[in-house]
N, C-alpha and C positions, 0 to 999 in steps of 0.2 A: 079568204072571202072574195066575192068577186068585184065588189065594191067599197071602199071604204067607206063607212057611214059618216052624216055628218058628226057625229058625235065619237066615232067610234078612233080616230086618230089621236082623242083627249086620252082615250084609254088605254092604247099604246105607248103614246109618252109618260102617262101616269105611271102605267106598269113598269115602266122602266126605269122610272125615278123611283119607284118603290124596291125594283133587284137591286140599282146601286147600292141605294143606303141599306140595302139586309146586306149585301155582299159586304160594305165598308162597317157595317158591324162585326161579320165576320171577321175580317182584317182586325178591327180592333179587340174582341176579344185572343185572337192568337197574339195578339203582339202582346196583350196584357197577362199570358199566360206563358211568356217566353221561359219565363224560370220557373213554371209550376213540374213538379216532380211527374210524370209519367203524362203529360200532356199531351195530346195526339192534336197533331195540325186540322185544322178543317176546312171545308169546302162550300161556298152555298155550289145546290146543284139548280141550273137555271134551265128552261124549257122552254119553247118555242112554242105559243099558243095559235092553235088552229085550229078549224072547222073541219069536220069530216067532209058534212052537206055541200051543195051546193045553192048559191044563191036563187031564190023565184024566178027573176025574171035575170037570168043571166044569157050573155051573150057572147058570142065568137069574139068580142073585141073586150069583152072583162079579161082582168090578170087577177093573177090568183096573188092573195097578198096575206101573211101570216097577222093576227091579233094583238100580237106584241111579245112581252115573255111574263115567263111565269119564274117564282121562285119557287121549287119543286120542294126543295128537304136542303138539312144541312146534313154533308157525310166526314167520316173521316178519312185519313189518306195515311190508309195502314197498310203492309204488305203482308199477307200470312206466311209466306213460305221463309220470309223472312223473321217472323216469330218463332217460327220452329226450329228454324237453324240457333238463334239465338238461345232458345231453353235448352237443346238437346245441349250444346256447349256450355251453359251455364250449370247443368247439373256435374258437369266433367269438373269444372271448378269448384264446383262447391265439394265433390267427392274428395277433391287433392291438397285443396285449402284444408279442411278438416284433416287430414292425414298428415300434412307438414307442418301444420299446429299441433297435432299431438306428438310425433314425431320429436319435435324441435321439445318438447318438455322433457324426454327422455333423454339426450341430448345434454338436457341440463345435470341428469342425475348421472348416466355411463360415460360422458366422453370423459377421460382419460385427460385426455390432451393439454397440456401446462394447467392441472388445476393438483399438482400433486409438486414434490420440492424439486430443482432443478427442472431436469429434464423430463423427470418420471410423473406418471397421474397416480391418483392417492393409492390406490388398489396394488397398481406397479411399485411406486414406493414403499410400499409397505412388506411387498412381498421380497424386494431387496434387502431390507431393514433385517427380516429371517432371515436370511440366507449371511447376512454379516453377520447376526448375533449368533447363529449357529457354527461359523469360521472364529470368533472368541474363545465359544465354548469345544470346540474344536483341540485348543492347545491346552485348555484345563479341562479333561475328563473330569465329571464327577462334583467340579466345582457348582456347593450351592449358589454360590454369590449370580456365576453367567446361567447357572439354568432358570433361577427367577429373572432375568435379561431376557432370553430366548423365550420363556412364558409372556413377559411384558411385549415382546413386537408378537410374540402370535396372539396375545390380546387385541391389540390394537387393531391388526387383520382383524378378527373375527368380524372386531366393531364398525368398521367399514362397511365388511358383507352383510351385516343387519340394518345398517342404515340404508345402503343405498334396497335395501331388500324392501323398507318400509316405505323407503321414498316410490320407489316403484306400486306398491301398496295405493299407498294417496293417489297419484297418478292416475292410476286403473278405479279408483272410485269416484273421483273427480270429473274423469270422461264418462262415466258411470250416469254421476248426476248431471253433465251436459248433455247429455242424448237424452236424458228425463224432459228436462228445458228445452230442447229442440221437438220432443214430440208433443208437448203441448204448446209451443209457437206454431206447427204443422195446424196441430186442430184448430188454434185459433185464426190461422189462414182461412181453413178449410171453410170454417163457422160464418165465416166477413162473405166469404166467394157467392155461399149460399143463399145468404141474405141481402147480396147487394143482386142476384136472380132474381130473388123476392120483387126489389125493386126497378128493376129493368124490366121483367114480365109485364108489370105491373104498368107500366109506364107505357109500354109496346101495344097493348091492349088498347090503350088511348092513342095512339100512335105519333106519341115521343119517339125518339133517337136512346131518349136520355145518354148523352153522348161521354159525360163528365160520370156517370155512373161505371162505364164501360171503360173509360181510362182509370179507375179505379180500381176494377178488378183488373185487370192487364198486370197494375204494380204487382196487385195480388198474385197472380198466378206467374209473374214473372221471378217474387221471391222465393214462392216457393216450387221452381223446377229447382233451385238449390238446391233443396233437399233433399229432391227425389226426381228422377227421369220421370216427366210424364206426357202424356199424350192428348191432344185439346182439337177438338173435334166441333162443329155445330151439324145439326139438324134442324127440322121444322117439329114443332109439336103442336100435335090439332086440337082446338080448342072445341071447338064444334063442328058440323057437315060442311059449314062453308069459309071457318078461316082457322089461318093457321099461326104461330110465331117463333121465331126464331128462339133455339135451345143450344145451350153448352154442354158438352160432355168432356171430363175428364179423367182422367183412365190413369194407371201406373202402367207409363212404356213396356213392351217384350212382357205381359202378363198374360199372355195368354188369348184363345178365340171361345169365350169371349175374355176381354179382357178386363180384368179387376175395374171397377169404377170407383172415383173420389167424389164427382159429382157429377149428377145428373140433373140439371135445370134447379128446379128449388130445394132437389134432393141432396142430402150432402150424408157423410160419412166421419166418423173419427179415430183417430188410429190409436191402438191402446197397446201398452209393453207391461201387464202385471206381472207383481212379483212371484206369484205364484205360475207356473202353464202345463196343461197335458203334455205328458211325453206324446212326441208325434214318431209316426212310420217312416224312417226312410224308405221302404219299399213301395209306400203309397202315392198311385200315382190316378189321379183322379182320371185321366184320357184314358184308361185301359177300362175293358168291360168288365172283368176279373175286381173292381174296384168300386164298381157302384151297384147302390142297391138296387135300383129297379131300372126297367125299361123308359125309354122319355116321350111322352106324348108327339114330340116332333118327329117319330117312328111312323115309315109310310109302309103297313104293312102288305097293301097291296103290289106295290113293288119290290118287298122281300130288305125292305131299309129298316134295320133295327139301329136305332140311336140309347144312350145310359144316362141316366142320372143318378146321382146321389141325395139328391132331394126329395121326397114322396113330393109336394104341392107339384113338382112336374113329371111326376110316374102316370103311365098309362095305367088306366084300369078297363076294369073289364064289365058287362051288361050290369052287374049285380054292384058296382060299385068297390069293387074288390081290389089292392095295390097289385100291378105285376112286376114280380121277380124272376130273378132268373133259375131261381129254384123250383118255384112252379108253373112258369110262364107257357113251357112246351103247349101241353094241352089245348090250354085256353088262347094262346095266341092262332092256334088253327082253327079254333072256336070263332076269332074273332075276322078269320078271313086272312089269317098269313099263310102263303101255301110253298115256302122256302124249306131249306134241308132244315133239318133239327138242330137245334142248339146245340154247338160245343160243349160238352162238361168243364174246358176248360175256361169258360167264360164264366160260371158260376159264381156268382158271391159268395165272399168265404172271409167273413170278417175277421175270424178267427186269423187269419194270415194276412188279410189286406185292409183291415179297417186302419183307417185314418191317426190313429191313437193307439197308445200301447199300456197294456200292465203287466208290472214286473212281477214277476208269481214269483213263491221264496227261495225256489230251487234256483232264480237267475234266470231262466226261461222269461218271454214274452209272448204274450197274447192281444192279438189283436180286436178294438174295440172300436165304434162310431158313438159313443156316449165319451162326450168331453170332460163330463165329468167323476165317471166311471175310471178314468186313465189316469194315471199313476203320475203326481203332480211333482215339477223338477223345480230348482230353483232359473228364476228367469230374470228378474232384475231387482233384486232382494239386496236390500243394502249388508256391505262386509264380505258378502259371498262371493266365493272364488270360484263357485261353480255353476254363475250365470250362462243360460243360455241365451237370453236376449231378443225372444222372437215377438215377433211382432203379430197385431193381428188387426183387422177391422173391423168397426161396429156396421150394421146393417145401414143401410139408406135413410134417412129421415126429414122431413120437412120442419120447417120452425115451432108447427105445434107438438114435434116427437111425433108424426104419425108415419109410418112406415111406407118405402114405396111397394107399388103391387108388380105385380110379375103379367105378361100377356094373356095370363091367365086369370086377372084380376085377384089374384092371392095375393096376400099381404109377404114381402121376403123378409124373411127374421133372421136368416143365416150370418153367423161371424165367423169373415174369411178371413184364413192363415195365410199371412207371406211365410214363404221360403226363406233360405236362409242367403238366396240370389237373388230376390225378385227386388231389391230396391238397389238403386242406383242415385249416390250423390252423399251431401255429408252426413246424412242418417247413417247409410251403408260404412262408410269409411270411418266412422266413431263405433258404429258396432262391431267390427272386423278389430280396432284399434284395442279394442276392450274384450274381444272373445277367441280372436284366431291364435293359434300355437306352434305354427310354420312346423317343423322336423318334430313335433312333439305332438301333431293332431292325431284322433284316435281313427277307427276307424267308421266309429260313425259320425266325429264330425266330417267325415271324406265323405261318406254316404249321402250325407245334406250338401255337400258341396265339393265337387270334384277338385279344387285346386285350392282344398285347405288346408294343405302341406309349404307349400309355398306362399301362406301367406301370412308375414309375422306383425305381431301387435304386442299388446305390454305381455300378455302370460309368456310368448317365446322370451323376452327375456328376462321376465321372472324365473323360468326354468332351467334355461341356460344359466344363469348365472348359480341358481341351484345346483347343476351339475358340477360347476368350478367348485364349488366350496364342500360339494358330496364327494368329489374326485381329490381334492385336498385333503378332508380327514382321513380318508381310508389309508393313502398313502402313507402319511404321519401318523397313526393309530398301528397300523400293521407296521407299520416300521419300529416300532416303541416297544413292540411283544415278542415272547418266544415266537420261533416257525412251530409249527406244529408237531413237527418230527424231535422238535426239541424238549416239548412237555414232560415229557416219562422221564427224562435223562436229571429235569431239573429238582420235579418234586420225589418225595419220599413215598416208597411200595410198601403196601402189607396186605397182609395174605387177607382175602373175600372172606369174610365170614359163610358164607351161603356156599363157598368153593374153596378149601385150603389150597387147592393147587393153582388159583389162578391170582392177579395180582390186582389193588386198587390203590388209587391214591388216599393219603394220609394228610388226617388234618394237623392242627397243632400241637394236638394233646397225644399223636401219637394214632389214633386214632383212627377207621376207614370215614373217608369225608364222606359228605352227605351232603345233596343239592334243597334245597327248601322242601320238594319234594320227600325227603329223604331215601333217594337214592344214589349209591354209589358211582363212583366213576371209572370205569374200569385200565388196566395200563395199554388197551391196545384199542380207546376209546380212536384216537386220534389220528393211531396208523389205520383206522378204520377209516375214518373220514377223509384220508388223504387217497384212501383207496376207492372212494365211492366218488370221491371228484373226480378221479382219472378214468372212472368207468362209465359217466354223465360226457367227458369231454370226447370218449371215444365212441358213443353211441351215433349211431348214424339218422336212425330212426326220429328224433328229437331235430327241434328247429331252435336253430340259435338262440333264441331269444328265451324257448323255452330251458334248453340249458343255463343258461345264464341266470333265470330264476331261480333253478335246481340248486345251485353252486353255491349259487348267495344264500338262499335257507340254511344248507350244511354248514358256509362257513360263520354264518350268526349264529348258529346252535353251538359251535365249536368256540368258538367265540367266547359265549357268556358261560360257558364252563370255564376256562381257562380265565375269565374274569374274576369265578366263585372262586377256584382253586388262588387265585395271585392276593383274594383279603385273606380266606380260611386256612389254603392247604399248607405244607410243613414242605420248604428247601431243604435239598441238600448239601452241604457243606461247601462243594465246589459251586454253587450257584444263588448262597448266601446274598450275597451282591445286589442280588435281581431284584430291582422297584421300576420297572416295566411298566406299561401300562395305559388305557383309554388316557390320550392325550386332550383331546376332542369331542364334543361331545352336545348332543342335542339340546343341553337346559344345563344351567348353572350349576345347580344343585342335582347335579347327577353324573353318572358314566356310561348313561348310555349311547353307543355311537350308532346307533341304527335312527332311519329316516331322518336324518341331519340338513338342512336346506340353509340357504343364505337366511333366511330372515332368523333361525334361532341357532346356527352355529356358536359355541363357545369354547372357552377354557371350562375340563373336568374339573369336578369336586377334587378329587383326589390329586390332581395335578396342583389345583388352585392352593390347595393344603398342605404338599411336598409330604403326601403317602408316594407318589409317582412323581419321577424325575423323567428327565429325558436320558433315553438308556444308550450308554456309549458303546458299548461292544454287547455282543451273544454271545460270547465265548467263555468259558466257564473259569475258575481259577484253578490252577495247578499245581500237585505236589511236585516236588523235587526229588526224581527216582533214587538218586547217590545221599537221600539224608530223610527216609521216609518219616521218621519224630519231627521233622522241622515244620513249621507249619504253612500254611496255603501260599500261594504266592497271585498276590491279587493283580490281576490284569490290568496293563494300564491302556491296553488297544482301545483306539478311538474309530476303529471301522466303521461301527455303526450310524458315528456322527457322521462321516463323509459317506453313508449311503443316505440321509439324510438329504445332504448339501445337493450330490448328486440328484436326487429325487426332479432337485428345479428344475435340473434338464434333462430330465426324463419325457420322450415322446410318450404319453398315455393316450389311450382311444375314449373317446366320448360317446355314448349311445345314449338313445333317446328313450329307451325301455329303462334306463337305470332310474332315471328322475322320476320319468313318466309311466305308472304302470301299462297301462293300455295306449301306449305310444302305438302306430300301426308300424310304423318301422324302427320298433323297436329294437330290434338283432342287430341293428346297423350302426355303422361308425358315420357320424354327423360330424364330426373334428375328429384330428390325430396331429397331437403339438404338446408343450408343456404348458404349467398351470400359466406362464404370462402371453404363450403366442395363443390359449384360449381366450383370455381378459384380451387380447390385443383383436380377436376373431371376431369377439360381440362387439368391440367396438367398430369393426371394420363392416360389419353385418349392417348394423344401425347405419355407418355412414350411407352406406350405397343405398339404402331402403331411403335414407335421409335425399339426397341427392336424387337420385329418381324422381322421389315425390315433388321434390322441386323443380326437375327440369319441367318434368310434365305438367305444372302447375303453371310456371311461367308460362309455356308453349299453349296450354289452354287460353290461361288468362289473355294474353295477346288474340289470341281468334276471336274470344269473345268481343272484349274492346273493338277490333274492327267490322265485328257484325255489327255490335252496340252501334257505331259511328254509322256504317252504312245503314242501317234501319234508321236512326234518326235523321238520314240525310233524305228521307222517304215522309215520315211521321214526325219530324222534330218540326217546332217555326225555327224559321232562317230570318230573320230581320231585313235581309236586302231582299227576300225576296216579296216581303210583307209591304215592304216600302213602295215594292214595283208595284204592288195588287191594289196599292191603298191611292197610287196616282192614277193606276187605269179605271180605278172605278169612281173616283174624283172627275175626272176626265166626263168617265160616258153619265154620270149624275148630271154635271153642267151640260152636256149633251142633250140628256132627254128635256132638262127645263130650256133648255135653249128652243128643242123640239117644240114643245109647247107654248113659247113665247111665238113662236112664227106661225105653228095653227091659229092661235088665237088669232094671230094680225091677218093673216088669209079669210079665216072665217068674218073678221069683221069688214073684212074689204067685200068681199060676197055678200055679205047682210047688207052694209048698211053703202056699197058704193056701189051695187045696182039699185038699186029704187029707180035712181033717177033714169 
């Protein structure tokens, strides 16, 4: 102004004594707020009040002199870049926290390590305990009393591999039901973020701050980057022609352009994991044209820019109101002014191979489908099931009253997006990967959804792994306890085929040609056939290992449970009287089955359990005496076959992941080669390092966090000294401005009332 008026100096000291006391208000609610939980420091903002104009009757010798101040807004004193840094590291924790939480429970059931007698872990213990009771039975072949011994410690093994089988069981349905709890602690984040938009908007509109709403949602969207990597964006959103207000968006990080949204201003979303979900396309990849149905109105077809959607609400159409596809798009898109080369055939939609979704026709074939509900339903987070997938999906946008948000098209978006089996990041991710990855036993379509899902293990790799120890245990002790094969004919009794006198079959008890349930014979050169079709599978070039190894295994299970039928029914020969041979091991109590045998239901056989089967000391048959042929047998007292037994412990065996695993993708391949305690010794060493890992890197996050945490609050926190300094300078310029006003007053009064005279 270019004069101070007379009055107009009261209003400057006024104004001044009016910024103090807001400013020493501010002061005092941050000091009042020191320990409130996500409190953000505040500011008054103060402004310099002035005239544009110029005074009427202004002159060369006026100074231009400002109004006083104004208190403009209260703001906060937040750093964004430093938010970001903060959530992108806080998802990294919350990913590894989750991981060496679960980890550490496993931990509790497989380490080994002094939780067994002496030196040994129970598992190892245990498998030492055989290895003595069988060096007993060792010096008394044949002895009942040591082979119910040697039955009692491979009892107690089994019972081990069942339990820690079960415990791992709980474990895996446990993390099951926490990631349940974790995705609705998400949506009830998501639900608060939403609502408390509602009220910020709302508040913005009158032009509030509301500043305490806004450290609100901070906590909010601060807890949950834990969960998940995400992305937190503002905009303007226009309200009308002439104003606008301030909008959040938040997005799931590396999702994509555009990218997944959590929310949008008062829109919000919720994440859903049913039990039931369509089988999805690995091959489906929604950025390809080959992959959506129609053209996308964002299409400039006068410059020859063809864009895709998979949406009709954003397909172009055509005068008549017609969808375009790319099936019949050619035509009509020249119709419509596109004057580019012709459509590729190979861009053509072809749901058939690239829909979204799959059904599994009965032949094992798949056909591709864009009906979610048309597509062949898997198990997904179904309680008990060992055959979760676990995928996640989103529900569409919605506002508090459930009304859906519209698209720039003003259509309403109804669509429920599918994450991938990568797209989240944090301890959602690291609880689902704990609960569904297979590391050396993933198939090939879980590699399909995820290219590094070979190397990444969670409770099923050692659920399976340890399957394999106890699957690789029976065989060895099962085939070690029966004739070889080449030995059958030699043992049981021949008689001539009815159907063929000239050829020979095995003989039941009664003298008899045997008979399988089926009733059909067995023939004597059943066996040297089968040893002959293995050598001719192992010599085939044409065949992939893995497939061999299938081949091998059906023959010798077929061969197998003959020589099973023949050791109740069939009729010994004199030199091989001896023989109680037989399934040692065995998938269920009450049986001698040793096929598909896993830790969680290994046992002692029926027939072991019973002493029909003993543990067999030698293969070797009894012999007469050439110099005294009327004498009678002379019963073998050879105990070879207990120290191949013995021996077996330290037997290097190969481990593949196609044994346990049918559809393992590397299956042909050896994942270990050790015996059965440097395998127990390998999952424990496996575990360690995953263990370790997970921990360094958890430490190593949690520390970066911590000091962003510290540096952001050295930004956004109250500091109390510095609260103190604020609270004396504006103490300070309050006495100031009333000072100010005590001295106009006395000027003004000396100007009124001490000129008169």
């Amino acid at each position: 102004m270019a004069v101070i008026g007379t009055f107009g100096s009261f209003t400057a000291a006024r104004l001044g004594i009016y910024a103090s006391q807001s400013a020493l208000n501010v002061t005092g609610n941050n000091i009042s707020n020191i320990n409130t939980k996500g409190y953000t420091r505040q500011r008054l903002d103060l402004v310099s009040l002035h005239s544009d104009g110029d005074a009427r009757y202004q002159n060369s010798y006026n100074l231009n002199i400002g109004y006083g101040v104004l208190a403009d807004s209260v703001s906060q004193l937040r750093d964004p870049f430093m938010d970001i840094r903060y959530r992108d590291m806080n998802s990294s924790v919350g990913s590894y926290e989750a991981m060496v939480k679960g980890l550490d429970q496993l931990v509790d059931i497989l380490d080994e390590v002094g939780q067994g007698t002496g030196e040994f872990g129970i598992i190892e213990g245990a498998f030492n305990e055989v290895v003595q009771m069988l060096n007993n039975l060792n010096y008394r072949p044949g002895t009942e009393e040591y082979d119910t011994i040697v039955r009692s410690a491979m009892q107690s093994m089994t019972r081990y591999f069942n339990s820690y089988a079960d415990s791992l069981a709980v474990v895996r349905e446990n993390l099951t039901q926490d990631l349940k709890e974790d995705v609705e602690s998400v949506n009830t984040i998501l639900e608060q973020i939403r609502d408390l938009n509602v009220q910020i908007r709302d508040a913005g509109l009158f032009g509030d701050q509301a500043l305490e709403l806004r450290d609100a949602r901070n906590v909010l969207i601060d807890e949950l980057s834990g969960y998940m990597k995400i992305d937190v964006r503002y905009d303007m959103e226009k309200i009308d022609e002439f104003s606008s207000i301030e909008r959040i968006n938040i997005s799931i990080a590396n999702s994509g352009t555009p990218p997944i949204k959590l929310i949008q201003g008062i829109y919000g979303t919720q994440l859903e994991m049913p039990e039931m979900a369509a089988l999805r396309n690995p091959e489906f990849d929604p950025s390809k044209p080959q992959c959506n149905k129609y053209i996308s109105q964002e299409s400039d077809l006068a410059k020859g820019i063809i864009k895709y959607t998979n949406n009709e609400r954003e397909a172009l159409r055509d005068n008549a109101g017609a969808v375009l596809n790319d099936n019949t798009a050619q035509g009509r898109l020249t119709a419509l002014g596109y004057n580019g080369n012709a459509l590729d055939a190979a861009t053509f939609y072809d749901e058939a191979n690239m829909g979204p979704y799959l059904i599994k026709n009965p032949d094992g074939t798949f056909t591709g489908t864009s009906d979610r509900n048309a597509a062949t339903q898997v198990d997904n987070a179904m309680k008990n099931s060992e055959e979760n997938r676990l995928w996640m999906q989103l529900k569409p946008l919605v506002d508090e009253q459930g009304r859906y948000m519209r698209d720039q098209y003003n259509q309403e978006i109804k669509e429920t997006v599918d994450l991938s089996d990568v797209q989240l990041y944090g301890s959602l991710q690291s609880k689902r990967e704990l609960i569904t990855e297979e590391g050396e036993f993933a198939s090939q379509e879980d590699i399909d959804f995820d290219e590094n899902a070979n190397i990444k293990r969670g409770v099923p790799y050692y659920q399976h792994a340890l399957d394999s120890l106890a699957q690789q245990f029976a065989k060895m002790f099962n085939e070690a306890n029966r004739l070889n094969f080449d030995q059958v004919k030699e043992a049981y009794v021949l008689v001539a085929d009815p159907a063929d006198p000239n050829q020979k079959v095995f003989a039941d008890k009664d003298g008899n040609p045997f008979r399988d349930p089926d009733g059909n014979t067995i023939s004597e050169t059943y066996f040297d056939d089968v040893l002959q079709q293995i050598a001719d599978v192992k010599a085939d070039n044409t065949k992939t290992e893995k497939e061999k190894m299938d081949e091998i295994e059906a023959l010798e299970l077929e061969a197998y449970d003959k020589m099973e039928l023949l050791r109740q029914s069939g009729e010994l020969v004199p030199e091989w009287a001896f023989y109680n041979g037989g399934v040692l091991l065995s998938n269920k109590g009450d049986g001698n089955d040793p096929t598909n045998i896993t830790a969680a239901n290994i046992t002692i056989s029926k027939d072991w359990s019973t002493g029909a089967v003993r543990i067999l000391n030698t293969k070797k048959p009894d012999t007469f005496d050439p110099r005294n042929p009327d004498k009678p047998l002379e019963h073998t007292t050879a105990d070879d076959n207990i120290y191949h037994m013995i021996s077996l412990m330290d037997q290097k065996l190969e481990y593949k992941a196609g044994t346990t695993v049918d559809d393992a993708k590397g299956g042909e391949d050896t994942f270990f080669k050790g015996t059965f305690q440097e395998m127990l010794a390998n999952i424990n060493l496996t575990l360690a390092m995953d263990k370790s890992t997970a921990n360094g890197q958890y430490n190593s996050y949690t520390q970066k966090a911590l000091n962003l945490e510290n540096n952001r609050q050295s930004v956004s926190g109250v500091d109390l000294n510095d609260e103190a300094t604020s609270m004396m300078m504006f103490q300070k310029s309050y006495s100031a401005a009333c000072q100010l006003m005590t001295t106009l007053d006395s000027m003004l009064d000396k100007l009124i009332n001490g000129t008169i005279r």
